[in-house]
N, C-alpha and C positions, 0 to 999 in steps of 0.2 A: 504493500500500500504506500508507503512513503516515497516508492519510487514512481507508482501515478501519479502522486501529486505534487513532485518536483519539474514534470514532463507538461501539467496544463497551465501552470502561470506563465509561461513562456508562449503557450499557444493562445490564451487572452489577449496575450501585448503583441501578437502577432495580427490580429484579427481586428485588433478595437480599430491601429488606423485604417483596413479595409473598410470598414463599417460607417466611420464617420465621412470616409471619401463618399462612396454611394450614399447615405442620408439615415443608414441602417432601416430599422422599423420604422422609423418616425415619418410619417405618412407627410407631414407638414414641410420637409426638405424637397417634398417630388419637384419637378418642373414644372414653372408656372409663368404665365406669362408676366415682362417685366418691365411694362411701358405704361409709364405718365404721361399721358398727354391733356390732364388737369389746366396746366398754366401754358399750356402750347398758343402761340400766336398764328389764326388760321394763314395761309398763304392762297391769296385771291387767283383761280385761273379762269377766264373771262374771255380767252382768245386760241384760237389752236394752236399748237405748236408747225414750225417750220421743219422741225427735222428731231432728231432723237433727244430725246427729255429722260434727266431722272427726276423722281419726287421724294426727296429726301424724309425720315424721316419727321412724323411731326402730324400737323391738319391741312389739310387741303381742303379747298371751298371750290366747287366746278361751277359756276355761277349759271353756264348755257351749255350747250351740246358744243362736244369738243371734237374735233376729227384726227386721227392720227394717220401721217403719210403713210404711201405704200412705201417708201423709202427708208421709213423711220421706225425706233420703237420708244417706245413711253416702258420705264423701267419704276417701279415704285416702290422703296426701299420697306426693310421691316420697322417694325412699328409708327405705322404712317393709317390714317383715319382718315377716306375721301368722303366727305359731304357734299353729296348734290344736288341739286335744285329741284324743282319741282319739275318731271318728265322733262330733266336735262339726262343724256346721253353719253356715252364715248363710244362713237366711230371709230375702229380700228381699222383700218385700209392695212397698216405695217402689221408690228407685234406690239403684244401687251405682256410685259412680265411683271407679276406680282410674288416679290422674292422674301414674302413671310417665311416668319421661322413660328418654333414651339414656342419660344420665347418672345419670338417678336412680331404677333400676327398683325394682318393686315384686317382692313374692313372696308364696305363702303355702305352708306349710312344714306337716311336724308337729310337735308339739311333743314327740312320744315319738318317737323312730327307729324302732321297732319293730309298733307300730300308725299305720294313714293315718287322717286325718281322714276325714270324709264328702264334706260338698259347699256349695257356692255354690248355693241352689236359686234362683232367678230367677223371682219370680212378676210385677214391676213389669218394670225394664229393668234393663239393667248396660254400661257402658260402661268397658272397662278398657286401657289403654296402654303397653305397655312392661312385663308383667309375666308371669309364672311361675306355674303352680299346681304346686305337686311333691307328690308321695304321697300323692294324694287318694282316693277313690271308695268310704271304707268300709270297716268287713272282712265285712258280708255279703256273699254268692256276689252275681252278677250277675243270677242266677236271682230269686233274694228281695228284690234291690233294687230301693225305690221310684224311686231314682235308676237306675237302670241301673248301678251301680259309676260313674257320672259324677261327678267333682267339680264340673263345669260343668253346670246341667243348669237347661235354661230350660224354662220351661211356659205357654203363652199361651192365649188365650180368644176366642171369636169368627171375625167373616169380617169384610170381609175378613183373614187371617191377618197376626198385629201382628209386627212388626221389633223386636225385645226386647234384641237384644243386639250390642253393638258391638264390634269387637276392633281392636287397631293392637299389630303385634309383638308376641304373645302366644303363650307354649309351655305346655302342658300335658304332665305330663310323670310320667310311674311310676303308670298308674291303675290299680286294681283291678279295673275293666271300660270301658267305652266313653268316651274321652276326652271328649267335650263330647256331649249328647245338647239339642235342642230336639223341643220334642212341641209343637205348635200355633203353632209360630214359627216364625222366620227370622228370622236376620245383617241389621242397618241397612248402606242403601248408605254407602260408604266402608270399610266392614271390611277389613282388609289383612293378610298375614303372619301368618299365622297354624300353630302348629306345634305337630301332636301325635306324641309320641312315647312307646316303651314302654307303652302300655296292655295291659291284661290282655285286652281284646277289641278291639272297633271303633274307630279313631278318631273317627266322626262317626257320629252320629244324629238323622234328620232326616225329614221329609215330603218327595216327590217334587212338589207344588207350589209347594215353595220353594226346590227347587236353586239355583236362577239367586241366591239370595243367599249360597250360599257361596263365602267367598272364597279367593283363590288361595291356597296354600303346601305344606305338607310335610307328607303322611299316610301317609308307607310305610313308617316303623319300628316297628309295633306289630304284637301275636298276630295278628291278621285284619286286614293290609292291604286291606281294602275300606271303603266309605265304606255304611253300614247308612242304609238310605233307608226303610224304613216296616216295620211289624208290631213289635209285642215281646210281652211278654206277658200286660199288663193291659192293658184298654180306655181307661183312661187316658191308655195310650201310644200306643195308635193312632195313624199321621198316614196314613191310606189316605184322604184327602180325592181327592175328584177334581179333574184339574187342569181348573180354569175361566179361566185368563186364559191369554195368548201366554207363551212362555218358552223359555228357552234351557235344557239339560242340560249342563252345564262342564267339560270334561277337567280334569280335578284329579289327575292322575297315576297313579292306581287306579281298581280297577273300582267300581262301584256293584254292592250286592247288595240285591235287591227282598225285606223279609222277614228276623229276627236266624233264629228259630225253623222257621216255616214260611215259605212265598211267599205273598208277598203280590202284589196286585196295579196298576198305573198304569193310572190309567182316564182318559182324555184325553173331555171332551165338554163343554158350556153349554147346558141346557134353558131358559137364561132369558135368557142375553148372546149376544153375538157367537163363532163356534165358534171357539176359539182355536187356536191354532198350539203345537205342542211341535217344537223345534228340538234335535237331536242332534249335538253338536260332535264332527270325526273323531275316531277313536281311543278313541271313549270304549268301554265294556264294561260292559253293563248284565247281569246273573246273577244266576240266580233258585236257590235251595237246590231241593233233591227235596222231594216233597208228603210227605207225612206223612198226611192228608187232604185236602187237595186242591189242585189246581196252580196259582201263579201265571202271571201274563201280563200284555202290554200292549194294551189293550181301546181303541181309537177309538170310542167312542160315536154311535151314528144314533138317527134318529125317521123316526115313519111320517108323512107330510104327504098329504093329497093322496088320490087312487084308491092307496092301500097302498103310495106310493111311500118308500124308506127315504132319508133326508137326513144325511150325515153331520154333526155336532156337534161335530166338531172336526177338526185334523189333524198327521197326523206327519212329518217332513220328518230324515233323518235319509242324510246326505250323505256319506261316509268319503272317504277317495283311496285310491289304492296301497298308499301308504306307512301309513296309517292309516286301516282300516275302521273302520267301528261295529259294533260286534261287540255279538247277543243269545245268551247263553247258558248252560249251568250252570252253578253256583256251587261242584258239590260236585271234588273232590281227584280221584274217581274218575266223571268225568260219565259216562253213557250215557244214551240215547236216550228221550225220554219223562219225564226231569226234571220239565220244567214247561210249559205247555201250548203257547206259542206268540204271535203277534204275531194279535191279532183286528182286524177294520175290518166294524163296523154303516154300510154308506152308504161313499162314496168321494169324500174332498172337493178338490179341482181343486189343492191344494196338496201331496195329499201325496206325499212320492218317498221312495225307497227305493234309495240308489244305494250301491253298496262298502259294501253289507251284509254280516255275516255271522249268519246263523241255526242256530245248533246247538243238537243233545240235545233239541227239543222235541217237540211230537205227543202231549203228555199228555193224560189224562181232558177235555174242556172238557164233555162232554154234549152236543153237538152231532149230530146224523141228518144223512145226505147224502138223495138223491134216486137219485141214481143209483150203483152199486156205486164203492167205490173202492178193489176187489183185485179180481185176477184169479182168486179163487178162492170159493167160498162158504163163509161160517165166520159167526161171529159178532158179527164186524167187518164184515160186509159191507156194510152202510150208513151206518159211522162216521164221524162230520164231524170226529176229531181230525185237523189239520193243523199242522205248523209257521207257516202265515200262510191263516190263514182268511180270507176275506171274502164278506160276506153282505150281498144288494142285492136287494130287492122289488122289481117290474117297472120292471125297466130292468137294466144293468151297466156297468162301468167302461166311460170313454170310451178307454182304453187300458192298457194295462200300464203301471205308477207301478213296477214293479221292475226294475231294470239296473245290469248286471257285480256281481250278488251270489253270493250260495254259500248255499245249504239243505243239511246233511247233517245226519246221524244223525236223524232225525224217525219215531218210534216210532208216526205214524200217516203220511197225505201229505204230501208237498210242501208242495202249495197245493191250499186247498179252495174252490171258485168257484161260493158257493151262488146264483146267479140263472137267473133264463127266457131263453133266445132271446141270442144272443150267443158267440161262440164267441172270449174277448183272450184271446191267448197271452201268458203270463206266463214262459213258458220259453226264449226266445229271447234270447242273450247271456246266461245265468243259468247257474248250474252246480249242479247235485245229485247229491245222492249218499248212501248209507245210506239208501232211503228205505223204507221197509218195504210200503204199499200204491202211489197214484202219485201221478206226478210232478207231475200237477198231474190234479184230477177231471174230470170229463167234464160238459156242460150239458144238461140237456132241451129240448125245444122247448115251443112254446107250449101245446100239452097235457100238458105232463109226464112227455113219455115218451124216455127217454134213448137216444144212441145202439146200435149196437148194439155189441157186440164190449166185450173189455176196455177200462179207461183204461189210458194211457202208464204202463209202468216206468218208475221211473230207475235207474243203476246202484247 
């Protein structure tokens, strides 16, 4: 014993200076941010700049909407507080660096309590770190805004689709309407932490070929907890680009909703490249609002090659578990059946699956004709190709069923609509349906065209 306890007084005095370097236990040492800017003298900007600007440390007052050249960048040092005017702006033409730190964050503020400013528009790039945007987006409706109600609001140009804006622990935070909006962009890889909260609408605004660069963080405290992926309401805004390269879809902890207004649609295909791949991570919840005029969906793209042979253009792989299906469905509070049209497949490509799906509320309008009836009754539905999961193949058909342990209910037309010749894949086996209005899955003609006889399959 006496030789342990001449071995740990040494190990104490070994240890204590470790302890007080890092802060030890004492919660009250952690890092914290360590800027006064109580007695700070605001510094008035009232005029755009001519060429590259930094903003030192301190307050800043933006008096008007400020533009920064395509030539130049506006650098804004850490701990620096921008207050801006009432629906005053900064136009980025150049770059915008906001180089907060943990210690030394940035903000931009109003500078009346009462009225928010507008927005950061982002036409170059913006790289911002450690900072805040508080009560931004305007006081026009989100209706009228050219921004969306964004205080964040990038806008890029061209293919392939440019990386414009970078985040590292950034909150947006009291918007008017849609917390950060990109129209022809996407997040630069490394983007991190990124946190919207309280928005008047959406936190995120974006194109469906650029998911895969948004980054992970915190989108559920705002009006409409979903992440707004394509349609608004100018053309401007549009991001219904098709996705042409491989990518992944990101559980980000809300659903995605296809479309602010109406549904829009994800059209997966490459007429010119290699057919890419769109990967669906479990859990995720992709919802489409009710048409208005007409329905969205998720469209796999084919071409005819060959003797009228259909070749799919891309594909969808979209894998749940148990615990977390992929769930397709309506968006609206009070879904019913026939929302929005359904999952379509022109061609069927060797990659795609379809496993702990779930498919609801769809079967809407697509315009599609069957061949053969797909109710048991004659009406004026009787050769209508809406389906919950369509798929249409020019001579030939699926080498097998790509659907297992999913769920189809409420489908305001079929199940599954299986427009090919000669072939009879069951897609119904291990699958569960239900609500379905005509059947469960349609029925095939043979090589003349002439269907079997009798009704297709109900489902319950």
């Amino acid at each position: 014993m006496p030789a342990l306890r001449s071995l740990r007084a040494p190990l104490l005095l070994l240890l204590l200076p470790a302890l007080a370097a890092c802060g030890g236990s004492d919660s009250s040492k952690a890092a914290a941010p360590t800027c006064d800017l109580s007695g700070a003298v605001p510094v008035a900007h009232g005029s755009s700049p001519s060429g590259s600007e930094t903003w030192a440390s301190g307050v800043h007052r933006v008096t008007t909407t400020l533009t920064i050249p395509a030539s130049a960048t506006l650098t804004i040092a850490a701990c620096a507080r921008v207050e801006l005017a009432p629906d005053a702006s900064l136009i980025v033409n150049g770059g915008l660096v906001a180089a907060g730190t943990a210690a030394g964050p940035i903000s931009f503020v109003r500078s009346t309590a009462a009225s928010p400013w507008a927005a950061i528009q982002v036409l170059g790039s913006a790289d911002l770190a450690h900072t805040t945007l508080a009560g931004g987006g305007g006081s026009l409706p989100m209706a009228t805004s050219d921004t969306l109600g964004a205080p964040l609001f990038v806008h890029g140009f061209g293919t392939p689709v440019p990386r414009l804006l970078k985040v590292t622990q950034v909150t947006v935070d009291g918007t008017t309407g849609i917390g950060v909006a990109l129209v022809g962009a996407g997040f630069e890889a490394g983007s991190t932490g990124l946190t919207v909260r309280n928005a008047g609408s959406y936190p995120l605004y974006l194109g469906a070929d650029v998911a895969d660069t948004l980054p992970a963080g915190d989108y559920a405290a705002n009006a409409s907890p979903a992440i707004a992926l394509q349609t608004a309401y100018f053309a401007g805004q549009d991001n219904q680009r098709t996705i042409g390269r491989d990518l992944t879809i990101p559980n980000r902890g809300v659903p995605y909703r296809v479309g602010i207004r109406d549904p829009g649609t994800i059209r997966i295909g490459s007429a010119t490249g290699p057919a890419p791949l769109v990967t669906v991570e479990p859990g995720v919840v992709i919802a489409f609002p009710r048409a208005t005029f007409s329905t969205g969906r998720i469209l796999v793209d084919g071409a005819t090659s060959g003797a009228a042979m259909t070749v799919a253009q891309g594909a969808l792989r979209a894998v749940g578990t148990a615990a977390a299906p992929v769930v397709f469905r309506s968006a609206e509070a009070t879904p019913a059946a026939g929302d929005w049209t359904g999952l379509s497949f022109t061609g069927v490509d060797a990659r795609t699956r379809l496993e702990r799906v779930e498919i609801r509320h769809a079967g809407g309008n697509s315009g599609a004709l069957g061949t053969c009836t797909t109710n048991s009754g004659a009406t004026t539905s009787e050769f209508d190709g809406d389906a919950a999961l369509q798929i249409f193949v020019e001579n030939g058909y699926p080498a097998a069923s790509f659907l297992a342990s999913s769920t189809i209910a409420q489908s305001a037309g079929s199940g599954i609509y299986r427009a090919w010749s000669v072939g009879d894949v069951d897609f119904l086996a291990g699958n569960a349906l239900s609500g379905i209005a005509f059947c469960s899955q349609t029925l095939v003609p043979d090589d003349l065209n002439v269907c079997p006889a009798g009704p297709c399959p109900a489902a319950p």
